[in-house]
MDAnalysis code that builds the backbone (N, CA, C; Angstrom):
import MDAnalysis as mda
import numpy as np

u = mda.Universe.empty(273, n_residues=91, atom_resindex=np.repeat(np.arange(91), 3), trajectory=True)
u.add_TopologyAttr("name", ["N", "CA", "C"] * 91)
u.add_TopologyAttr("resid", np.arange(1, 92))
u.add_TopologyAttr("resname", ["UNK", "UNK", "UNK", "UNK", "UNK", "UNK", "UNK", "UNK", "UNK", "UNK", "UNK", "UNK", "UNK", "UNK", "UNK", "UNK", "UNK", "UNK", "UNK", "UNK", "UNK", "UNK", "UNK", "UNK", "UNK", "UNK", "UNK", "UNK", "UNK", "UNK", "UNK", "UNK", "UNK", "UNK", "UNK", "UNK", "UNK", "UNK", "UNK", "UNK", "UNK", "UNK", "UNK", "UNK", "UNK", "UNK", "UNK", "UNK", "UNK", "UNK", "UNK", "UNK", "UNK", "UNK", "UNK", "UNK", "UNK", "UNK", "UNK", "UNK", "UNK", "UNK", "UNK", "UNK", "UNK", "UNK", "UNK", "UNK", "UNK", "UNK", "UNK", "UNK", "UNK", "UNK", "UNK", "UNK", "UNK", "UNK", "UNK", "UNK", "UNK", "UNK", "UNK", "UNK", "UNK", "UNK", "UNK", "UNK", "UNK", "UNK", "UNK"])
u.atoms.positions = np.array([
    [27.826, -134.086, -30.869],
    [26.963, -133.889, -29.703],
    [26.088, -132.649, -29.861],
    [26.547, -131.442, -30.524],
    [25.559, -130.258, -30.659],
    [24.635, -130.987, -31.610],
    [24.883, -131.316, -32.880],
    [23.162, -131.628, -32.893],
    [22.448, -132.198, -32.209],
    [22.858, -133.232, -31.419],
    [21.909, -133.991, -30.674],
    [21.417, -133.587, -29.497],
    [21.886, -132.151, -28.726],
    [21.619, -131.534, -28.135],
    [20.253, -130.593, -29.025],
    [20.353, -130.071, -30.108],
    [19.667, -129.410, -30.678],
    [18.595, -130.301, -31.098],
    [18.540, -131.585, -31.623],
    [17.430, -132.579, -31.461],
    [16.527, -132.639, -30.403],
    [17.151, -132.830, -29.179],
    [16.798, -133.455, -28.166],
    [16.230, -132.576, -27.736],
    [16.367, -131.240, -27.414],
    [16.056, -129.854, -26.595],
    [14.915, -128.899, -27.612],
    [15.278, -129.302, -29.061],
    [14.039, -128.324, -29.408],
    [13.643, -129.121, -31.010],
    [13.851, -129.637, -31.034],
    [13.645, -130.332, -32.394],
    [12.295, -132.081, -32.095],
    [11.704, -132.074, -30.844],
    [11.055, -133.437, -29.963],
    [9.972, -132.561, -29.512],
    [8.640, -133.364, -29.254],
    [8.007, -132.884, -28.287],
    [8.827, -132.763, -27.186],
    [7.924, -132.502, -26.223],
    [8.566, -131.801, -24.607],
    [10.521, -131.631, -24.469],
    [10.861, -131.023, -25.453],
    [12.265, -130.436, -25.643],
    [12.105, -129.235, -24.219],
    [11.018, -128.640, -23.756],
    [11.063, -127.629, -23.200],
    [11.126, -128.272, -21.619],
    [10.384, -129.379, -21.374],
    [10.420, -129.872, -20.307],
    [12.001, -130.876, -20.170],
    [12.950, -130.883, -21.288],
    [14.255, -131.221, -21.201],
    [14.789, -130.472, -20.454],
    [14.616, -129.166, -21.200],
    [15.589, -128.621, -21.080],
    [15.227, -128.200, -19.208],
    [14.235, -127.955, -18.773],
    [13.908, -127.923, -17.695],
    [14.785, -128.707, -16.679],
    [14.678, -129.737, -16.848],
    [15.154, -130.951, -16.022],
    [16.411, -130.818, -16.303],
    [17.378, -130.417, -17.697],
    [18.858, -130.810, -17.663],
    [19.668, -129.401, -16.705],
    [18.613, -128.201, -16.739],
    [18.801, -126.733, -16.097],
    [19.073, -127.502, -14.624],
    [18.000, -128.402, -14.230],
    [18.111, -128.838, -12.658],
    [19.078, -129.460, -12.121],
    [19.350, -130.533, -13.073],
    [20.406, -131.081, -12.381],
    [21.962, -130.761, -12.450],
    [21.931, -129.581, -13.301],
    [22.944, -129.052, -14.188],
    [24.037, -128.230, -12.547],
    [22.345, -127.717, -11.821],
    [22.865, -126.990, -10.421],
    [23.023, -127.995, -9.413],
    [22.161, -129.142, -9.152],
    [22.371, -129.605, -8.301],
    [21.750, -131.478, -8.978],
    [22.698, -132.553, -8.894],
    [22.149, -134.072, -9.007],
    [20.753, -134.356, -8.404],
    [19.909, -134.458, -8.669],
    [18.697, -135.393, -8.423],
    [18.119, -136.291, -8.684],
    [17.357, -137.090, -8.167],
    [16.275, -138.281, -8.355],
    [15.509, -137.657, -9.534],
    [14.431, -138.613, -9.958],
    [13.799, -138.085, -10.261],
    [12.173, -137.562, -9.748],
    [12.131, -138.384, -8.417],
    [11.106, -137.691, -7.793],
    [11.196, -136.347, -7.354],
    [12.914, -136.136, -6.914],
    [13.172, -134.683, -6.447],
    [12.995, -133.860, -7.666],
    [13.437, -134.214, -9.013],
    [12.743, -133.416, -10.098],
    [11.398, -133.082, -10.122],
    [10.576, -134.234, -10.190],
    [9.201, -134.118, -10.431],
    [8.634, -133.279, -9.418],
    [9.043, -133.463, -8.406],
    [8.742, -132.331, -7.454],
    [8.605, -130.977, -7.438],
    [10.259, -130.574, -7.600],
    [10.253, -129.146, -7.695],
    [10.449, -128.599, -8.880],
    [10.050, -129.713, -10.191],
    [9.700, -129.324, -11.946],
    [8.317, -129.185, -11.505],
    [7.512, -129.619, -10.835],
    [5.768, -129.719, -10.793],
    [5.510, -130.534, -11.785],
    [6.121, -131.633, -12.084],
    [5.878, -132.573, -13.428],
    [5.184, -134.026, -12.589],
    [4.429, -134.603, -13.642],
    [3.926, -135.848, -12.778],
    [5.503, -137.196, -13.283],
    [5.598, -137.642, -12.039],
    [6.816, -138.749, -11.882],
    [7.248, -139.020, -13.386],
    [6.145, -139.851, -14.040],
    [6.182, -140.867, -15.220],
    [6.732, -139.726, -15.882],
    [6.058, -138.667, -16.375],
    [6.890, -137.654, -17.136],
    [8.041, -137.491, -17.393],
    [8.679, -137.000, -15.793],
    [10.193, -136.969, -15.643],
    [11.178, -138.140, -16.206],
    [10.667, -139.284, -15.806],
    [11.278, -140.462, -15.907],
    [11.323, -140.642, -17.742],
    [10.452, -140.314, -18.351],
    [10.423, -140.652, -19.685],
    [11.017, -139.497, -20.620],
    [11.583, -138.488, -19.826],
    [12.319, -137.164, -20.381],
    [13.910, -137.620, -20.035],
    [13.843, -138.402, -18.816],
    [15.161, -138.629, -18.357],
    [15.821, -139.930, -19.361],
    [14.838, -140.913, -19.554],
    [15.257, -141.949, -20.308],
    [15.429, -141.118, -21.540],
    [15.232, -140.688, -22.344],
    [15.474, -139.793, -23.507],
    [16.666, -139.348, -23.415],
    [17.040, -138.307, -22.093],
    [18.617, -137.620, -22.058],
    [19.374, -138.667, -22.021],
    [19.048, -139.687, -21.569],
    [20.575, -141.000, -21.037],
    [20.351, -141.406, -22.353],
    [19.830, -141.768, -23.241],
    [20.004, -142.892, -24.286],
    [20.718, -141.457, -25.460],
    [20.685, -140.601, -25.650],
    [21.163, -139.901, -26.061],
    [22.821, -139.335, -25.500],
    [23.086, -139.468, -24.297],
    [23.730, -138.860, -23.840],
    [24.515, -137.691, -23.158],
    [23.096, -137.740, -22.509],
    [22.938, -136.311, -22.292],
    [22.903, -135.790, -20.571],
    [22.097, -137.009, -20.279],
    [22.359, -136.601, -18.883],
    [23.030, -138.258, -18.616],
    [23.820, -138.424, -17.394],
    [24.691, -140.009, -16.529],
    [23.632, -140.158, -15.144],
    [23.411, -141.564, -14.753],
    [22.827, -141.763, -13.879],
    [23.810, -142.259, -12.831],
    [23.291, -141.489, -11.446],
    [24.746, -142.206, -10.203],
    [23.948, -142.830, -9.394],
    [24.359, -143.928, -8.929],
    [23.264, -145.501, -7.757],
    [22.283, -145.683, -8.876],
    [22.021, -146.540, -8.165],
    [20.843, -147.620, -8.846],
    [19.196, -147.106, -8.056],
    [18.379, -147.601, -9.643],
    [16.925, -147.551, -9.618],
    [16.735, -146.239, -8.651],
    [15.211, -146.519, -7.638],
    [14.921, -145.594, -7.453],
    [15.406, -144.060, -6.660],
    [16.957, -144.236, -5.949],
    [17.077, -143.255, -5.447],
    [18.598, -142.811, -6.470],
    [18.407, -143.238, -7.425],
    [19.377, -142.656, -8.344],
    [19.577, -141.290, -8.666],
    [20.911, -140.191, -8.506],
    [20.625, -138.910, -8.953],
    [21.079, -139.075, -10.524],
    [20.707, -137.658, -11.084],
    [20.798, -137.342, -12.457],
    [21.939, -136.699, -12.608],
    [22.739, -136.377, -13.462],
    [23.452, -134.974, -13.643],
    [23.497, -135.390, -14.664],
    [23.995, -134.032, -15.477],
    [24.717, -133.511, -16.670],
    [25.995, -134.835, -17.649],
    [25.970, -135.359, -18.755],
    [27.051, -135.956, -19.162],
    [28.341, -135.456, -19.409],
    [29.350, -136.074, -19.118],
    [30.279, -135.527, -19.416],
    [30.743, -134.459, -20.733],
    [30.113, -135.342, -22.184],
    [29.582, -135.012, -23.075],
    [28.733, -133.717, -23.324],
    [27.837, -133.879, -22.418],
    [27.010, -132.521, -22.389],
    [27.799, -131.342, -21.418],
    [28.541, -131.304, -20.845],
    [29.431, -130.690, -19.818],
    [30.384, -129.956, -20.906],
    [31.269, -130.631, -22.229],
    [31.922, -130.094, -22.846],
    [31.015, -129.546, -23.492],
    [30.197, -129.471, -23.583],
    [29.013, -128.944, -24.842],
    [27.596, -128.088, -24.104],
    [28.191, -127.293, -22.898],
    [27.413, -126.207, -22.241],
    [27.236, -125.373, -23.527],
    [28.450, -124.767, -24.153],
    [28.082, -123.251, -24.414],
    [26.723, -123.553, -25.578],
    [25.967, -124.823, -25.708],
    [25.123, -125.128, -26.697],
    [24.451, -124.991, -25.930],
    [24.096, -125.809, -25.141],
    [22.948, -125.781, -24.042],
    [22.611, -124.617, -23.496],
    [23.258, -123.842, -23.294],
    [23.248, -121.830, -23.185],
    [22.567, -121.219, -23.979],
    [23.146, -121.785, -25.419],
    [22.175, -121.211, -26.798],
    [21.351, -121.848, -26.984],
    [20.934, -122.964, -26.735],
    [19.464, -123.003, -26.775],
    [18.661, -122.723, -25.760],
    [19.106, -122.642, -24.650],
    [18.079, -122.028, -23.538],
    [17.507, -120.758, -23.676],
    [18.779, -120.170, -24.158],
    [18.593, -118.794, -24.708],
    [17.593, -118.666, -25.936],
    [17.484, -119.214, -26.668],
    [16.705, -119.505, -28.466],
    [15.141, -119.807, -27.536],
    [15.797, -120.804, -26.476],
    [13.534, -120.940, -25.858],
    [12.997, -119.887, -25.169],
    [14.059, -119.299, -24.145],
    [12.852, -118.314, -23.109],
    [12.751, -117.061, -24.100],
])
């Protein structure tokens, strides 16, 4: 899972706008309109950063379609102290 965290987050275009979105839901589950919102990202964006974390495994989706929240994978949950170091490696 750490490399694919390290793929996914800085090794891709918009790794920075990942990591953005996995920071968000990391504090609190959201949609992804509530992302796009208070990321300032346009919808489609979010949605195509989010399909990226799930097929990877990175972020779990809870309810269905559009009022679905996001969080963190379990996977990615054991594998914070990576996600730390690379947040840390971007700002």
């Amino acid at each position: 899972m750490e490399a694919v965290l390290w793929y996914v987050l800085t090794g891709t275009r918009g790794g920075e706008n990942r990591v953005r979105i996995l920071r968000a839901v990391e504090s609190q589950p959201r949609n992804a309109n509530q992302l796009a919102e208070s990321l300032d990202l346009d919808y489609k964006t979010v949605r195509h950063h989010l399909d990226v974390l799930m097929e990877n495994d990175v972020v779990q989706r809870s309810g269905d379609d559009y009022g679905a929240v996001y969080l963190p994978s379990g996977r990615c949950r054991a594998n914070w102290e990576t996600v730390e170091t690379i947040i840390q490696r971007i700002e």
